[in-house]
C-alpha positions as CSV (number, residue, x, y, z in Angstrom):
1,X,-24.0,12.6,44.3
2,X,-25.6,16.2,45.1
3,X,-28.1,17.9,42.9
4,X,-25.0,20.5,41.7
5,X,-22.5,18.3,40.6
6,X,-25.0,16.6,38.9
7,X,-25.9,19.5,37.0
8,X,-22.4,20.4,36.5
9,X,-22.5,16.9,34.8
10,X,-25.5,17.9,32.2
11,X,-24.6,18.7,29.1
12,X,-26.8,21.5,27.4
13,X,-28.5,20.5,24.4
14,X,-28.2,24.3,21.6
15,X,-31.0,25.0,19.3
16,X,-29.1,24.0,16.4
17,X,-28.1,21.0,18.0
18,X,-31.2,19.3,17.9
19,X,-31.2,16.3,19.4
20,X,-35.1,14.6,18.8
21,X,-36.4,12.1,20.6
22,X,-39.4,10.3,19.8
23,X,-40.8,8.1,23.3
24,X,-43.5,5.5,23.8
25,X,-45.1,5.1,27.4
26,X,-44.7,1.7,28.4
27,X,-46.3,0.0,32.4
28,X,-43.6,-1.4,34.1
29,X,-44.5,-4.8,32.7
30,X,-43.3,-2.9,29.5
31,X,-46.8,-3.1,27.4
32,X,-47.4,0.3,25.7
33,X,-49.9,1.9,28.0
34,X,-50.6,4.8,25.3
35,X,-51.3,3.9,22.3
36,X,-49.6,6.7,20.2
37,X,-46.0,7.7,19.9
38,X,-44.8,10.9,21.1
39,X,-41.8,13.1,20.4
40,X,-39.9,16.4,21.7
41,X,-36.3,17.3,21.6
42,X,-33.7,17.1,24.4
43,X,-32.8,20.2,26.3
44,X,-29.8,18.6,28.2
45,X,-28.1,15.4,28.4
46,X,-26.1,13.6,30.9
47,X,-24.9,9.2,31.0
48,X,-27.2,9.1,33.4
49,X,-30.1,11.1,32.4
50,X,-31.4,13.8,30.1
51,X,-33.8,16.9,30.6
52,X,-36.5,16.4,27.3
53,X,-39.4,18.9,26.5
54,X,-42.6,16.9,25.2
55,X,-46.1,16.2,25.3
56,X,-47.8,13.7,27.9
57,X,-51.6,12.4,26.9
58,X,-53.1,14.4,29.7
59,X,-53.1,16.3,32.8
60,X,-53.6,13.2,34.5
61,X,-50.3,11.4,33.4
62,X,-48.3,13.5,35.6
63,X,-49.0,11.4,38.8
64,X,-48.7,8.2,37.1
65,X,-45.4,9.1,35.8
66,X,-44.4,10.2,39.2
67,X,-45.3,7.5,40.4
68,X,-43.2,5.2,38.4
69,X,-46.4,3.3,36.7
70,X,-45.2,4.1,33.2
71,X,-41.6,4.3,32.2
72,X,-40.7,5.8,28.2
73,X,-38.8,3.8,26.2
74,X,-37.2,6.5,24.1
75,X,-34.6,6.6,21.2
76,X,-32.6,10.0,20.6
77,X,-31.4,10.8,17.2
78,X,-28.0,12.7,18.0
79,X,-26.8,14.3,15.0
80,X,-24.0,12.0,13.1
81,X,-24.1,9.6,15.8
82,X,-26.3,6.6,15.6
83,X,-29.9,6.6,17.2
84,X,-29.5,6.1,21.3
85,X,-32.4,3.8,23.0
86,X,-33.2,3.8,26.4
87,X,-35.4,3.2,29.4
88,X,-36.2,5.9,31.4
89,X,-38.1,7.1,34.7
90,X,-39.4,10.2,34.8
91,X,-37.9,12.2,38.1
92,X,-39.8,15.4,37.4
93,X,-42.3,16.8,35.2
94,X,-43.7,20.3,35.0
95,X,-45.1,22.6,32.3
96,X,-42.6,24.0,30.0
97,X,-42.7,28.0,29.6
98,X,-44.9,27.5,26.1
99,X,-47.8,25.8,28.5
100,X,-48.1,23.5,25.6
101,X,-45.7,20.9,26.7
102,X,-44.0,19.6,29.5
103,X,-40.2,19.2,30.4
104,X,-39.0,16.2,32.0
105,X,-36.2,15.0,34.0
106,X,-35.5,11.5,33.0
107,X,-33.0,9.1,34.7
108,X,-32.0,6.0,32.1
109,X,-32.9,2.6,34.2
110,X,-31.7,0.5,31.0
111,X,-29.0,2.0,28.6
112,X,-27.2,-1.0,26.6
113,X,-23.8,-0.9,26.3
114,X,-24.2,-0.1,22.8
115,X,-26.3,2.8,23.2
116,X,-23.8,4.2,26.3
117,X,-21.1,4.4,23.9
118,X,-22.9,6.1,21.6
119,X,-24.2,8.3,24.5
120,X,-20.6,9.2,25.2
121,X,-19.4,9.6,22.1
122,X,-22.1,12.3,21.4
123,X,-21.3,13.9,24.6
124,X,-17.8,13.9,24.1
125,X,-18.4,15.4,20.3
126,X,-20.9,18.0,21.9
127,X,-17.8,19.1,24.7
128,X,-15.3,19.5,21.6
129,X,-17.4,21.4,19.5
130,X,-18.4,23.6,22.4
131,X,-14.5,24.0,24.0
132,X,-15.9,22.7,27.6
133,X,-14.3,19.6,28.5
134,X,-15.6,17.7,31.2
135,X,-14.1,15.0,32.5
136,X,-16.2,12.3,34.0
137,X,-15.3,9.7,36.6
138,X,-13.2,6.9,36.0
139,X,-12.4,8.5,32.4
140,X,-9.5,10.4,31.1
Protein backbone atom coordinates (compact mmCIF):
# COMPACT_ATOMS: atom_id res chain seq x y z
CA UNK A 1 0.00 0.00 0.00
CA UNK A 2 1.54 3.63 -0.85
CA UNK A 3 2.23 6.23 1.73
CA UNK A 4 -1.18 8.27 0.33
CA UNK A 5 -3.72 5.86 0.51
CA UNK A 6 -2.49 5.08 3.67
CA UNK A 7 -3.03 8.44 4.90
CA UNK A 8 -6.25 8.65 3.16
CA UNK A 9 -6.86 5.71 5.52
CA UNK A 10 -6.00 7.83 8.87
CA UNK A 11 -8.52 8.96 10.70
CA UNK A 12 -7.90 12.45 12.50
CA UNK A 13 -8.19 12.48 16.03
CA UNK A 14 -10.21 16.60 17.01
CA UNK A 15 -9.27 18.34 20.15
CA UNK A 16 -12.43 17.57 21.75
CA UNK A 17 -12.16 14.10 20.75
CA UNK A 18 -9.51 13.20 22.99
CA UNK A 19 -8.49 10.03 22.59
CA UNK A 20 -5.58 9.30 25.66
CA UNK A 21 -3.29 6.84 25.58
CA UNK A 22 -1.19 5.89 28.33
CA UNK A 23 2.07 3.38 26.97
CA UNK A 24 4.77 1.39 28.72
CA UNK A 25 8.15 0.56 26.81
CA UNK A 26 8.58 -2.94 26.76
CA UNK A 27 12.22 -5.00 24.89
CA UNK A 28 11.13 -7.30 22.49
CA UNK A 29 11.22 -10.06 25.02
CA UNK A 30 8.33 -7.84 26.44
CA UNK A 31 10.03 -6.86 30.03
CA UNK A 32 9.30 -3.24 30.75
CA UNK A 33 12.62 -1.62 29.79
CA UNK A 34 11.48 1.89 31.48
CA UNK A 35 10.42 1.73 34.51
CA UNK A 36 7.69 4.51 34.50
CA UNK A 37 4.40 4.73 32.57
CA UNK A 38 3.93 7.30 30.01
CA UNK A 39 0.93 8.97 28.38
CA UNK A 40 -0.02 11.47 25.41
CA UNK A 41 -3.13 11.58 23.36
CA UNK A 42 -3.67 10.27 19.79
CA UNK A 43 -3.48 12.74 16.84
CA UNK A 44 -4.77 10.15 14.18
CA UNK A 45 -5.92 6.75 14.06
CA UNK A 46 -5.99 4.08 11.54
CA UNK A 47 -6.65 -0.45 12.02
CA UNK A 48 -3.41 -0.50 11.35
CA UNK A 49 -1.63 2.18 13.13
CA UNK A 50 -2.04 5.53 14.88
CA UNK A 51 -0.03 8.87 14.97
CA UNK A 52 0.37 9.64 19.13
CA UNK A 53 2.15 12.83 20.57
CA UNK A 54 4.13 11.80 23.93
CA UNK A 55 7.09 11.88 25.84
CA UNK A 56 10.05 9.31 25.43
CA UNK A 57 12.74 9.05 28.62
CA UNK A 58 15.43 10.73 26.61
CA UNK A 59 17.04 11.92 23.59
CA UNK A 60 18.65 8.70 23.34
CA UNK A 61 15.50 6.48 23.01
CA UNK A 62 14.89 7.68 19.62
CA UNK A 63 17.47 5.18 18.03
CA UNK A 64 16.43 2.42 20.10
CA UNK A 65 12.94 2.80 19.14
CA UNK A 66 13.94 3.02 15.57
CA UNK A 67 15.59 0.39 15.85
CA UNK A 68 12.83 -1.93 17.00
CA UNK A 69 14.62 -2.69 20.61
CA UNK A 70 11.59 -1.51 22.50
CA UNK A 71 8.01 -1.83 21.34
CA UNK A 72 4.95 0.17 23.59
CA UNK A 73 2.32 -1.73 24.78
CA UNK A 74 -0.31 0.92 24.88
CA UNK A 75 -4.13 1.08 25.70
CA UNK A 76 -6.26 4.05 24.19
CA UNK A 77 -9.24 5.19 26.02
CA UNK A 78 -11.71 6.14 23.07
CA UNK A 79 -14.45 7.99 24.35
CA UNK A 80 -17.74 5.58 25.01
CA UNK A 81 -15.94 2.77 23.58
CA UNK A 82 -14.06 0.43 25.84
CA UNK A 83 -10.23 0.90 26.45
CA UNK A 84 -8.18 -0.52 23.16
CA UNK A 85 -4.77 -2.43 23.93
CA UNK A 86 -2.12 -2.92 21.63
CA UNK A 87 1.44 -3.59 20.63
CA UNK A 88 3.02 -1.26 18.65
CA UNK A 89 6.43 -0.44 16.72
CA UNK A 90 7.34 2.76 16.38
CA UNK A 91 7.88 3.75 12.45
CA UNK A 92 8.87 7.38 13.13
CA UNK A 93 9.56 9.67 15.85
CA UNK A 94 10.39 13.34 15.68
CA UNK A 95 9.89 16.42 17.95
CA UNK A 96 6.46 17.62 18.08
CA UNK A 97 5.97 21.55 17.34
CA UNK A 98 5.88 22.26 21.47
CA UNK A 99 9.66 20.79 21.54
CA UNK A 100 8.45 19.22 24.60
CA UNK A 101 7.26 15.94 23.20
CA UNK A 102 7.54 13.86 20.44
CA UNK A 103 4.97 12.46 17.83
CA UNK A 104 5.09 9.06 16.77
CA UNK A 105 3.96 6.90 14.04
CA UNK A 106 3.05 3.56 15.45
CA UNK A 107 2.06 0.48 13.40
CA UNK A 108 0.05 -2.22 15.84
CA UNK A 109 2.12 -5.72 15.58
CA UNK A 110 -0.55 -7.31 18.10
CA UNK A 111 -4.18 -6.00 18.20
CA UNK A 112 -6.66 -8.86 19.64
CA UNK A 113 -9.58 -9.36 18.06
CA UNK A 114 -11.33 -7.83 20.80
CA UNK A 115 -9.51 -4.67 20.77
CA UNK A 116 -9.95 -4.49 16.60
CA UNK A 117 -13.51 -4.43 16.99
CA UNK A 118 -13.44 -1.96 19.30
CA UNK A 119 -10.83 -0.16 17.15
CA UNK A 120 -13.51 -0.14 14.38
CA UNK A 121 -16.24 0.54 16.12
CA UNK A 122 -14.59 3.90 17.26
CA UNK A 123 -13.56 4.61 13.89
CA UNK A 124 -16.72 4.00 12.44
CA UNK A 125 -18.44 6.24 15.34
CA UNK A 126 -15.65 8.94 14.67
CA UNK A 127 -16.66 8.88 10.50
CA UNK A 128 -20.53 9.33 11.52
CA UNK A 129 -20.07 11.97 13.72
CA UNK A 130 -17.79 13.70 11.38
CA UNK A 131 -20.06 12.96 7.87
CA UNK A 132 -16.79 11.34 6.14
CA UNK A 133 -17.36 7.79 5.47
CA UNK A 134 -14.64 5.70 4.53
CA UNK A 135 -15.05 2.54 3.48
CA UNK A 136 -12.24 0.14 4.17
CA UNK A 137 -11.30 -3.11 2.30
CA UNK A 138 -13.24 -6.09 2.44
CA UNK A 139 -16.08 -3.96 4.40
CA UNK A 140 -19.27 -2.50 3.44
Amino acid sequence: MNHERRRQNRLPISQSDSVEVHYQFVDVEGLASHPHPHSGRALNISRSGARIQGSIPDESWVTRLLNVQDILALEMHCGSTNSIRAIASVQWIRRSAEQSSYEFGLKFERLPDSDAKELARFIAIQERASGRLHQFPGTL
